[in-house]
C-alpha positions in Angstrom: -150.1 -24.8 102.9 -152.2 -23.6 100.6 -153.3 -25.6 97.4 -155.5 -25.3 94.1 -158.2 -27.2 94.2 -157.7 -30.3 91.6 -159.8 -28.6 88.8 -158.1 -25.5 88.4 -155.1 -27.4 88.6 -155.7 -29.6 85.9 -156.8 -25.9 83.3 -154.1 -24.6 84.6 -151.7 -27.3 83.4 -153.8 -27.6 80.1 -153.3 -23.9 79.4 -149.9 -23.9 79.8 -149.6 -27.2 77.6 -151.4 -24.4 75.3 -148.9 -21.8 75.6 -146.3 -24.0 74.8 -147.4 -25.2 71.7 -147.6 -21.7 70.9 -144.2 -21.2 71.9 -143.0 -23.6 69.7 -145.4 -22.6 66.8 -144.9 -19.6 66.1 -141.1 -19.6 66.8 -140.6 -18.2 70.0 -137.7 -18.4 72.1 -137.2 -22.1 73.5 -136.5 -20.9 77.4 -140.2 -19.7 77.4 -141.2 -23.1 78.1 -139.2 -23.3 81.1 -140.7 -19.7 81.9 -144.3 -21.3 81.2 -143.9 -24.9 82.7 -141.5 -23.6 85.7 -143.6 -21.1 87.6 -147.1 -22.1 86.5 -149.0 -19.9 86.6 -146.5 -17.1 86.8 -145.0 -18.0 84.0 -148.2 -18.4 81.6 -149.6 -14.9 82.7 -145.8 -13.4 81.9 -145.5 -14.7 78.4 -149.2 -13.6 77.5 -148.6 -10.5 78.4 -145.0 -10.1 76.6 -145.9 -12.2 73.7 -149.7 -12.9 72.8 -151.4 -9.6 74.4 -149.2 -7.6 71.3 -150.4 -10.1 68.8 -153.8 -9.7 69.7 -154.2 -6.4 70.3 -151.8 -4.4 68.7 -151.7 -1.0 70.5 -149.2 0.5 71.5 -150.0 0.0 75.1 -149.8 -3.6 74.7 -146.9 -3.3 72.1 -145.3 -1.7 74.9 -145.9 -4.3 78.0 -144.4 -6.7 76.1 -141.4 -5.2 75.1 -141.2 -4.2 78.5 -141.4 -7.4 79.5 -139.2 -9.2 77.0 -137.0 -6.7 78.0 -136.7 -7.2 82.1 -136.5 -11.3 81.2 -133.7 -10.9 78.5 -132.3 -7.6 78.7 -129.3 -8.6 76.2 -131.8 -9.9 73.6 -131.7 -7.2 71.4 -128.2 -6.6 71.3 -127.3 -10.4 70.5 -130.0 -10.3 67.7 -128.8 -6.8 66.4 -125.5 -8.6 66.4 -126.2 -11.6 64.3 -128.0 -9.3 61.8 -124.8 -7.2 62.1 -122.7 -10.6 61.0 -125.5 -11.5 58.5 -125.2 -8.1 56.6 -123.0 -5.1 57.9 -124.9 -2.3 56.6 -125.4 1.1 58.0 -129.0 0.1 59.3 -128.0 -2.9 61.5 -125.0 -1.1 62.9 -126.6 2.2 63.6 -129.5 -0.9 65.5 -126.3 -2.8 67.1 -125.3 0.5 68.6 -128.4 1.5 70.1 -128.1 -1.5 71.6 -124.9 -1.3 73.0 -125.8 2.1 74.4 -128.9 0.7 76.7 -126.3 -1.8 77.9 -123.4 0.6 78.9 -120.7 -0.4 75.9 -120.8 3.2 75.1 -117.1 2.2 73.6 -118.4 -0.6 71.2 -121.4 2.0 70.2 -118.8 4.5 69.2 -116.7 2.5 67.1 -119.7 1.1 65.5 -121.2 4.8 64.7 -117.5 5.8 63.4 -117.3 2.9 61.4 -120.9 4.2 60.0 -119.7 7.7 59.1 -118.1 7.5 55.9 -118.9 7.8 52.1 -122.5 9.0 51.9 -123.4 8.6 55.4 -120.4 11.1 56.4 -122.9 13.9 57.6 -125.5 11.7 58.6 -127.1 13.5 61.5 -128.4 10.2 63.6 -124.8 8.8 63.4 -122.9 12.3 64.3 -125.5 12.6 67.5 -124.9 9.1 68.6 -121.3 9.3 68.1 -121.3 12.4 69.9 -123.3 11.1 72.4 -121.0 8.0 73.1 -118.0 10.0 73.4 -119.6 12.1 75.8 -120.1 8.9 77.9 -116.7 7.5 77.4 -115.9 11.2 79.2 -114.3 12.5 75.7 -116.2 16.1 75.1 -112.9 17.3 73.1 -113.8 15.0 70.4 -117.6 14.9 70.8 -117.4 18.9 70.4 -116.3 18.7 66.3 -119.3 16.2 65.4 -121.8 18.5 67.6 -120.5 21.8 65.5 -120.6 19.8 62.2 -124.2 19.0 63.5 -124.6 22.8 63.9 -124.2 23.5 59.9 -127.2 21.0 59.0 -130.3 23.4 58.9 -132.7 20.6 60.4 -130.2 19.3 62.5 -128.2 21.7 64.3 -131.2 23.1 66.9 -132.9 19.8 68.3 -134.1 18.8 71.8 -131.5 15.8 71.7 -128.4 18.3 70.0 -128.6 20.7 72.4 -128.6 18.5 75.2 -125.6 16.9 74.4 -123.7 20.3 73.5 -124.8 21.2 76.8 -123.2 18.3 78.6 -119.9 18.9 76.3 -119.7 22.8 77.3 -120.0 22.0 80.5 -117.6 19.3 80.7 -115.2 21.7 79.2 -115.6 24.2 81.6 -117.7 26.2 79.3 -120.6 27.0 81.5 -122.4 30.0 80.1 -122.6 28.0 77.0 -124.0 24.9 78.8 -126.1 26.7 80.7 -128.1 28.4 77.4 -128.0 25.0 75.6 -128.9 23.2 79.0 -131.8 25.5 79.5 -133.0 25.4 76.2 -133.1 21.7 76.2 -134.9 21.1 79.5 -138.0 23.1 78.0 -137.9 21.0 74.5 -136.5 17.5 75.5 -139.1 14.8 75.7 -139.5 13.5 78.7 -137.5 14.2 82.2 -133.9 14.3 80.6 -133.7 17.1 79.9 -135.0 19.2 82.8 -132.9 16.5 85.2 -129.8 17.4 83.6 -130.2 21.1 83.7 -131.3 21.0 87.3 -127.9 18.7 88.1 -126.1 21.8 86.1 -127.4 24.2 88.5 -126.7 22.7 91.4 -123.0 22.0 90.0 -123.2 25.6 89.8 -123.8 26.5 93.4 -127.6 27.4 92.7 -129.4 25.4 94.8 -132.3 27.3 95.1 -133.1 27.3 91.1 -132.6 23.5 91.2 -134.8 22.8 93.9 -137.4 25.1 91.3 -136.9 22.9 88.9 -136.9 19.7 91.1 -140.4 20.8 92.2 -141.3 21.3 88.5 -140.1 17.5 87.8 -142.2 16.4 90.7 -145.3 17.9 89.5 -144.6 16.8 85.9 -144.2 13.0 87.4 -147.6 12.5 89.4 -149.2 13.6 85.8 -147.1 10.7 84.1 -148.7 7.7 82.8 -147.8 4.6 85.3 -146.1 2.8 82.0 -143.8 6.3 81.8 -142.9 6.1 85.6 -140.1 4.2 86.5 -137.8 5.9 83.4 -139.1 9.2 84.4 -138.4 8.3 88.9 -134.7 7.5 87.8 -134.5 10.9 86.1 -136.0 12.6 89.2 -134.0 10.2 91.2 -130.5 11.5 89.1 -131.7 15.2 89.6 -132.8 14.9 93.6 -129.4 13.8 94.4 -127.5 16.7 93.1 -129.8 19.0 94.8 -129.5 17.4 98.3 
């Protein structure tokens, strides 16, 4: 079996005596020192590169690799955090940051009641909280009462014509059977959304449709869009492709 030789054995062991007293320092989380001490030096390498490398270097490439990697270790870590700040103080802010949440963990039902609890007094027409309220009942497979936000959405000037609006009124339209509607906000969306959501949903829409040949277009589009991604962008932007390719199959 292969073995380090009894030098590196011995830095490796003082580095992650290091990164513990870090841990502990600067408040961390206490099951990074099982992380660290458990799969040395697995463990070391993941927690520099999810908590120091951010520290130190604060772009937003390394800002990102560590969230990324906080994020695959303790995917619920937001959500309990946005929770007890939820229980601390229950304002708009920390609901509206529980919700999101909730969303990236499927409880599209907790995220709703959490954005209708959100719409009242001066936050009734608040344009975040109608769009993710929409966009939970469009989830929870409830377009009839996603459709009245969306249109309330429509009478805001700044509001009423985004990438992200637009999307979701075309996923309402056409869960209502309203397809030359869906189809021009679909559209739309697919050549204004950032990222691949967009186009992947309008391609799934046309092959609904029976038009296979148009969403094998824009299948080939998504393609050439994704070996131009950056690597960090890939995976998120694969599913999409992924989501699209089996529509069109």
């Amino acid at each position: 079996m292969f073995s380090l030789p009894l030098p590196l054995i011995g830095l490796s062991f003082l580095i992650a005596i290091a990164l513990c007293v870090h841990v502990v320092r600067t408040g961390q989380q206490m099951y990074w020192l099982w992380i660290i001490l458990a799969f040395q030096p697995v463990g070391g390498i993941v927690y520099f590169v999810a908590i120091i490398a951010p520290a130190w270097f604060g772009g937003r490439t390394a800002q990102n690799m560590g969230q990324a990697a906080r994020k695959a270790l303790d995917p619920q870590r937001e959500y309990r955090e946005a929770a007890q700040a939820v229980d601390d103080a229950p304002t708009v802010a920390n609901r509206v940051r529980m919700a999101v949440a909730a969303t990236e963990l499927g409880k599209h039902a907790e995220a709703e009641r959490l954005y209708a609890d959100s719409l009242t007094g001066m936050y009734a027409d608040d344009a975040q909280l109608l769009l993710g309220r929409a966009n939970a009942l469009i989830e929870l497979n409830r377009p009839n009462d996603a459709l009245p936000l969306l249109e309330k959405l429509g009478e805001q000037p700044n509001a009423g014509r985004t990438p992200h609006t637009m999307l979701a009124l075309g996923r309402v339209y056409h869960a209502l059977g309203r397809e030359e509607q869906a189809e021009t906000a679909l559209s739309w969306a697919a050549d204004h959304y950032p990222g691949f959501e967009g186009i992947a949903r309008y391609t799934v829409f046309l092959a609904r449709m029976g038009r296979k040949d148009e969403a094998r277009e824009k299948l080939a589009e998504i393609d050439k869009r994704l070996s131009k991604t950056h690597s960090h962008f890939r995976k998120e932007a694969k599913g999409w492709r992924d989501f699209a390719a089996q529509a069109v199959v």
